[in-house]
N, C-alpha and C positions, 0 to 999 in steps of 0.2 A: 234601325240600321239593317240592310239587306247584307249577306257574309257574302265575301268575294271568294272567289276560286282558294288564294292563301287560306283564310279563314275556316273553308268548308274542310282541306283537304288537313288543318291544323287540330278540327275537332273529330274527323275520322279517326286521329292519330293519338287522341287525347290519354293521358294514362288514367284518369278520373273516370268512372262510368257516369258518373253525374254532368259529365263535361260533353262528351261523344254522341255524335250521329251516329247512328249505323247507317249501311246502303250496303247490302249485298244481294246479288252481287255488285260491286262497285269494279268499272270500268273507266280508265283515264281518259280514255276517247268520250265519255259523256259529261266526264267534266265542262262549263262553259267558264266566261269570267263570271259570273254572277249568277251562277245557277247551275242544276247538274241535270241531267238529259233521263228522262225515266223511260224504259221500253215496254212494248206491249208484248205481254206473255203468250198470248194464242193470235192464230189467223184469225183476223176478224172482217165484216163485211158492216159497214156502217149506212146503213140504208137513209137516204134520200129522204131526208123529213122525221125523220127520227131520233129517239132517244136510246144509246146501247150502253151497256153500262163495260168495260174493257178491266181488266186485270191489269194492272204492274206486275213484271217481273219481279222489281225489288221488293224485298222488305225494306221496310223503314221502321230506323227507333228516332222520337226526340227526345233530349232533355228536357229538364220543365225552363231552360231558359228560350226554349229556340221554339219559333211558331214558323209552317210554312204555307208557303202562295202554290195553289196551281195554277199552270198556263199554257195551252194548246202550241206547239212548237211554231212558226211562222210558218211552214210549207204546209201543217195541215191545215190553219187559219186562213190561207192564200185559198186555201180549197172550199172553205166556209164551214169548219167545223169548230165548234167553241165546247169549251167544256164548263159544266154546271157543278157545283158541291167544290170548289176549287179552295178550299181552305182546309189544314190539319194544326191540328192543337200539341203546344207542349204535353210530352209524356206518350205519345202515342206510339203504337208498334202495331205494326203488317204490312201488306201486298194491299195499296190503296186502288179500290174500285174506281175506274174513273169515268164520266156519267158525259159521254161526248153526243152531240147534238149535232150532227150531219144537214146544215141549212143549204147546202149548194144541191144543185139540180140533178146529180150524179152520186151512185153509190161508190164508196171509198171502197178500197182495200188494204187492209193493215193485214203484216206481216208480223208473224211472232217474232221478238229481237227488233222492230222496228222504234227508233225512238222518235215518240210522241207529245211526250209531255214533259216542260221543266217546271222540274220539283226550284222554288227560291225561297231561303233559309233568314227567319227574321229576328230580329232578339227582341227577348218579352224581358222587359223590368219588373223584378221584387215579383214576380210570382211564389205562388204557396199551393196552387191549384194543378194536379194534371188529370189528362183525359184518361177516363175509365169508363168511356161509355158503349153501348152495344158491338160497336166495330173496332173494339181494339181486340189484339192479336187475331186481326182475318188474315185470311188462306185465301187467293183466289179471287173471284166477284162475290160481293156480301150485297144480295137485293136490299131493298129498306125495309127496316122494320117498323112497321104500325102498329102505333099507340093510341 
């Protein structure tokens, strides 16, 4: 089940910490029906054939019930930009690194505060497992780390 705007804005609200999304900052104008609008932190320039890896603004926490989708907003997808690594795991917390792939024939311009990317909130059954892995509590862009 994908949490509609009700749902997203009932688990921000949650008095359980086991229950709650975080997003802060959390902005009602990024709210959508089905999803919440994440911004990009810094000026960025997304070169033409390229791989850039962009900062979120927000932090983000899950519960271990809640899994989410990432997806390049339609205006920058119209543009030809797709983004790669588009999945977060129940339990996770940070500023997600977001790995945009610039396929159009022109270099983009992103705006810090521009939003980019909607974060979509999904429910995991009977979990027992959360993410604890290299990129939780990131700050910022976290390059990968090789294993």
């Amino acid at each position: 089940m994908i949490l509609s705007a009700y749902e997203i804005t009932k688990r921000l609200e949650a008095s359980e910490s086991s229950d709650r999304i975080i997003i802060s900052p959390y902005k009602s104008e990024s709210q959508q029906p089905a999803s919440y609008d994440l911004t990009c932190a810094t000026d960025t320039i997304l070169p033409s054939g390229k791989v850039t890896l962009v900062p979120s603004t927000e932090w983000i926490e899950l519960p271990s019930d809640l899994a989410a989708t990432l997806m390049c907003r339609s205006t920058l997808g119209r543009q030809g930009v797709l983004i790669g690594a588009g999945f977060v795991d129940p339990g996770f917390r940070g500023n997600l690194t977001l790995c945009l792939v610039n396929c159009g024939e022109k270099d983009i311009s992103l705006e810090a505060g521009m939003r980019i990317v909607q974060i979509i909130f999904h429910e995991v059954r009977n979990n027992t497992t959360l993410y604890n892995g290299t990129y939780q509590d990131s700050h910022g862009v976290v390059q990968a780390v090789k294993k």
